[in-house]
N, C-alpha and C positions, 0 to 999 in steps of 0.2 A: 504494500500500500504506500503510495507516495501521497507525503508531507510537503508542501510547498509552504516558503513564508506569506506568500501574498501573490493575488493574481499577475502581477506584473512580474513577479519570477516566474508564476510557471508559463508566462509568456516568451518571457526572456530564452527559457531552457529549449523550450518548444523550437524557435528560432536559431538558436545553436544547434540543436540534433539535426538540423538539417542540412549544415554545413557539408562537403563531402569527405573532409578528415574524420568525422563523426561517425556520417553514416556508413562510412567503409571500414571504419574501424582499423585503419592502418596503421597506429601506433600498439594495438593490440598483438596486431600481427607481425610487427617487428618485433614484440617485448616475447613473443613467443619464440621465434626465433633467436632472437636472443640470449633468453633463459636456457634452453638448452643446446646452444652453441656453448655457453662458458660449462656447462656441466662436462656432456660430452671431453669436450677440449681440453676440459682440465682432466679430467679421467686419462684420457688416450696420452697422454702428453707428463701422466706422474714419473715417470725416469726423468726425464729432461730438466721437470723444472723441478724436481725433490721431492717427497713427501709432506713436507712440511706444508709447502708453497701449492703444492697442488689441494691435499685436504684442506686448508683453508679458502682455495677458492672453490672448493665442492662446499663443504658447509654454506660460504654467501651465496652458491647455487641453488642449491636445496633449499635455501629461506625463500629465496626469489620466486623458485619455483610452487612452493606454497601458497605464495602470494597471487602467483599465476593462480593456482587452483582455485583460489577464495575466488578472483577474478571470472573466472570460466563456469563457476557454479551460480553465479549470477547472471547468466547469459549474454557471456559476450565469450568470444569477437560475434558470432552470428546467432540464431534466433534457434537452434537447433539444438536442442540439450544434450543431444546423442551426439553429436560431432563436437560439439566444444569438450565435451567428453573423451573425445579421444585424445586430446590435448593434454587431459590430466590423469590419465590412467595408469600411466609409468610409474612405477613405484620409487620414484627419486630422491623422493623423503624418506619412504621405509616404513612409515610406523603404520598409518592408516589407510585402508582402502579409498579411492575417489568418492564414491558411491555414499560410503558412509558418511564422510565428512560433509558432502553434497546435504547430507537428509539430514546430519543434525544440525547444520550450521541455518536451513531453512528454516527449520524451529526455531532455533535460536531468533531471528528475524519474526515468524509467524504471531509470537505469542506477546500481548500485552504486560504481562508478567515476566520483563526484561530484567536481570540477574534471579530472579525467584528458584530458589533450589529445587524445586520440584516440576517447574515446566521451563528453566531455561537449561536447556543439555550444557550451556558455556559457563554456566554461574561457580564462582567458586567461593558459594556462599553454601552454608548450610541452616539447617533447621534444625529448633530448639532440640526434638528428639531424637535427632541424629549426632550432636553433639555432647547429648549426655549417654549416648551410646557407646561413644567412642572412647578406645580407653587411653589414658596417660602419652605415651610415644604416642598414638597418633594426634590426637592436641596438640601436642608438641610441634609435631612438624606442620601441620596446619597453617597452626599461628607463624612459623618458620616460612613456608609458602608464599604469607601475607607480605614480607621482605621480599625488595630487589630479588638480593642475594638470594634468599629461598626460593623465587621463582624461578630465576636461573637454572641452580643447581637441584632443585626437587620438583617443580613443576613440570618437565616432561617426565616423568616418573610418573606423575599423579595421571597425566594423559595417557598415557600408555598402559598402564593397569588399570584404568575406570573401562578403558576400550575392551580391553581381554577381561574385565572381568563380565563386562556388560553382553560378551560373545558369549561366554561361559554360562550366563544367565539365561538367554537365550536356549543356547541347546538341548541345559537339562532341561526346560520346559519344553522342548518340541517343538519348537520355532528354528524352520532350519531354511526361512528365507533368505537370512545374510550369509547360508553359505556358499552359493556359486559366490558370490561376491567376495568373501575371504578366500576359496580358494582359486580364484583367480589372482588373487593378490599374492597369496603367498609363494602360487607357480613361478608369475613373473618376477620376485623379489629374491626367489632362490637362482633362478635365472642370470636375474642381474649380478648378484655377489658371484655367480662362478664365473662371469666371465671379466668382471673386478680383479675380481682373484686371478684365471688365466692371461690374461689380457694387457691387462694396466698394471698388475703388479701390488691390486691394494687387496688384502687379506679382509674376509670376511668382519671379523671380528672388529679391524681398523676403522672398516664404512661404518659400523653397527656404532661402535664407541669412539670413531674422533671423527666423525662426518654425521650421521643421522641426530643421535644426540645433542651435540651440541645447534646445531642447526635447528633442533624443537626449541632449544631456548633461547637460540637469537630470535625466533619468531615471540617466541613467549614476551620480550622485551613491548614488542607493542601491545599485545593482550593487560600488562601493568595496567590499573587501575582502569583499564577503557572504559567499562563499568563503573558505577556505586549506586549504593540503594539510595532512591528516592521517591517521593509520594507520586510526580510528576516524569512520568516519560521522557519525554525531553531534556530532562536537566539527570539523567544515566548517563549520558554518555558525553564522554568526552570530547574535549578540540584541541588537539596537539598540536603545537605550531611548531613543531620540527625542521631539522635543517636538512635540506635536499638530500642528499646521500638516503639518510631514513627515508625519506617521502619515496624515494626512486624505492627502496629496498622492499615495502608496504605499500605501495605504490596507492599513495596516499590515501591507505585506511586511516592513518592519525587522524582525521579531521572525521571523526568518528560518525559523529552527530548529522553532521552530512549525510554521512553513508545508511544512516541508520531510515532517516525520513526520506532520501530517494535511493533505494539500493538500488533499482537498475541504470543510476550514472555510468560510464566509464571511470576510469580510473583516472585515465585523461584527463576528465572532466572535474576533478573531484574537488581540486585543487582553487582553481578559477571560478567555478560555484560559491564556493566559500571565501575566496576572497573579494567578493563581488558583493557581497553580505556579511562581511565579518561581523559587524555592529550588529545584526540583527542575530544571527547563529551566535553570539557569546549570551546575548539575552535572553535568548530561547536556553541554553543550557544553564542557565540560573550561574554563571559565572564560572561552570567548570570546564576552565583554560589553563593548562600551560603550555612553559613556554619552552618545548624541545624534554627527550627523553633525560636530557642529564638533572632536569628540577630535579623528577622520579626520584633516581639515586641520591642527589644532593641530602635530600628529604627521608628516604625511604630504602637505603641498603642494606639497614642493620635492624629498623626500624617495622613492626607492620604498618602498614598503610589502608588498613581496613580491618573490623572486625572477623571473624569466621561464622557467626552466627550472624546470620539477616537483621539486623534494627528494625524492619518493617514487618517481612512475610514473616505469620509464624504458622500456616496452616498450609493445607492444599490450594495448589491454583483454581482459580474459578471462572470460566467462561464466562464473558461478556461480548453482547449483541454489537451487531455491526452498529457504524455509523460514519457519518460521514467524514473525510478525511481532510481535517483543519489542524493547524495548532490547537484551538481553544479547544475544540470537542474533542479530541484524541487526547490532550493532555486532563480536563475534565474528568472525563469518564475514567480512566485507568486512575487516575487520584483519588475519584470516591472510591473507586473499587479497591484501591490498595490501602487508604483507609479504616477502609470495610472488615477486611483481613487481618488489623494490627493484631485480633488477640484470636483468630484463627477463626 
């Protein structure tokens, strides 16, 4: 559902999509190209330039190419879900299938109850009952998590086990829809390590722990606080004014808030949207701006930077009826309704 600020933006938009850089989406398809030229390239090319120098440009690979996926699961470059799909189906990353990330990341978008632990698949908040569940070490690292630092170094851990355990959930109950789709993934991803391994010279084990890895948590770097609970929609998500290099890397998700009230922007686009409205997009997020990912750390390496338990949801998610798509009624309505919710 697209959020515009006012008719004369979504005039505005209308008016640019119709450009032919827009409509042919040819910065898409350079960025595709792109993306897996430097993987490739740096793969076929590890004797030459080292080990060192090559897993490092695999890791900014593998981030980029994540970002390609976020991109491609939102339908672009073209209007065809099955072919942009083939764009993201290489297991370059490693950890998780296209497929999946496609379907939970849609929820994640679908649902009014944005960070809500119980209907946003991306929340890394939880519920009162689920944290007096949990015993001592996992608290621990939770609130550890809630850090920079923790999310770096234990947040793709938390991704990666929620997935396998979430498959594992699945099965024993007889739900055994995701698994052409795991073994798909897992064909081509034993695939790609042996020919890592024959080929380039990079041992399984290497891609798994100094390329996949770390590359979840350079992504993870923009996932930092992009979220926080609030009564009003709008003022979730964040506006990172980040310095180029990150914009390119995220290919400007940091301007979250944007992405969140038109997600089927280009990436292109995402940038100039929002700087065409800055004034109006800080207002609309009730002031949650900064400025570039180093505030984050300045603020928050050692530090959490958010509760683990929700301050608002303490109950089940609750469907609410459509309406129509303004600031005031979309921010509105999910306010009374989160409201509604404080004591479950």
């Amino acid at each position: 559902m697209a959020i515009y600020l006012d008719d004369l933006q979504r005039a505005d938009i209308a008016r640019a999509s119709r450009a032919w850089l827009w409509r042919t989406e040819l910065p898409t398809w350079l960025l595709i190209a792109a993306v897996y030229a430097l993987w490739f390239g740096a793969a076929l090319n590890a004797a030459r330039l080292g080990l060192p120098l090559a897993l490092a440009l695999l890791v900014l690979a593998s981030t980029w190419y994540m970002s390609l996926q976020h991109e491609l699961l939102h339908g672009h470059p073209t209007r065809l879900p099955w072919l942009n799909a083939l764009f993201g189906m290489a297991p370059l990353a490693v950890w998780f299938p296209y497929g999946l990330y496609r379907r939970e990341h849609l929820r994640h978008h679908a649902h009014d109850d944005l960070t809500h632990p119980g209907a946003d698949p991306e929340s890394y908040f939880l519920l009162p009952g689920d944290w007096q569940a949990a015993g001592p070490l996992r608290r621990t690292l939770l609130r550890w998590r809630n850090t920079m630092a923790g999310r770096l170094l234990l947040g793709p851990a938390f991704a990666i086990a929620r997935s396998a355990a979430d498959a594992a959930r699945r099965l024993r109950a007889g739900d055994l829809r995701d698994l052409p789709m795991w073994a798909a993934h897992l064909l081509a991803l034993a695939a790609l390590l042996l020919w890592l391994d024959r080929a380039c010279g990079i041992a399984p084990w290497l891609m798994l722990a100094g390329v996949a890895y770390p590359a979840l948590a350079l992504s993870s770097v923009r996932s930092f606080q992009e979220h926080r609970p609030h009564a009003l929609p709008a003022r979730r998500s964040v506006l990172n004014e980040a310095a180029w290099p990150w914009r390119l890397l995220f290919l400007n998700n940091n301007f979250h808030l944007v992405h969140h009230d038109l997600p089927a922007l280009p990436w292109f686009a995402l940038g100039r949207v929002y700087r065409a409205r800055a004034a109006g997009y800080r207002r609309r997020s009730g002031g949650f701006v900064v400025n570039g990912y180093g505030e984050w750390l300045a603020r928050f390496a050692l530090r959490p930077a958010a509760p683990v338990v929700h301050p608002l949801f303490r109950g089940a998610a609750v469907a609410t009826p459509a309406m129509p798509a303004t600031p005031a009624t979309a921010d509105r309505r999910a306010g009374n309704d989160a409201r509604a919710r404080l004591t479950g």
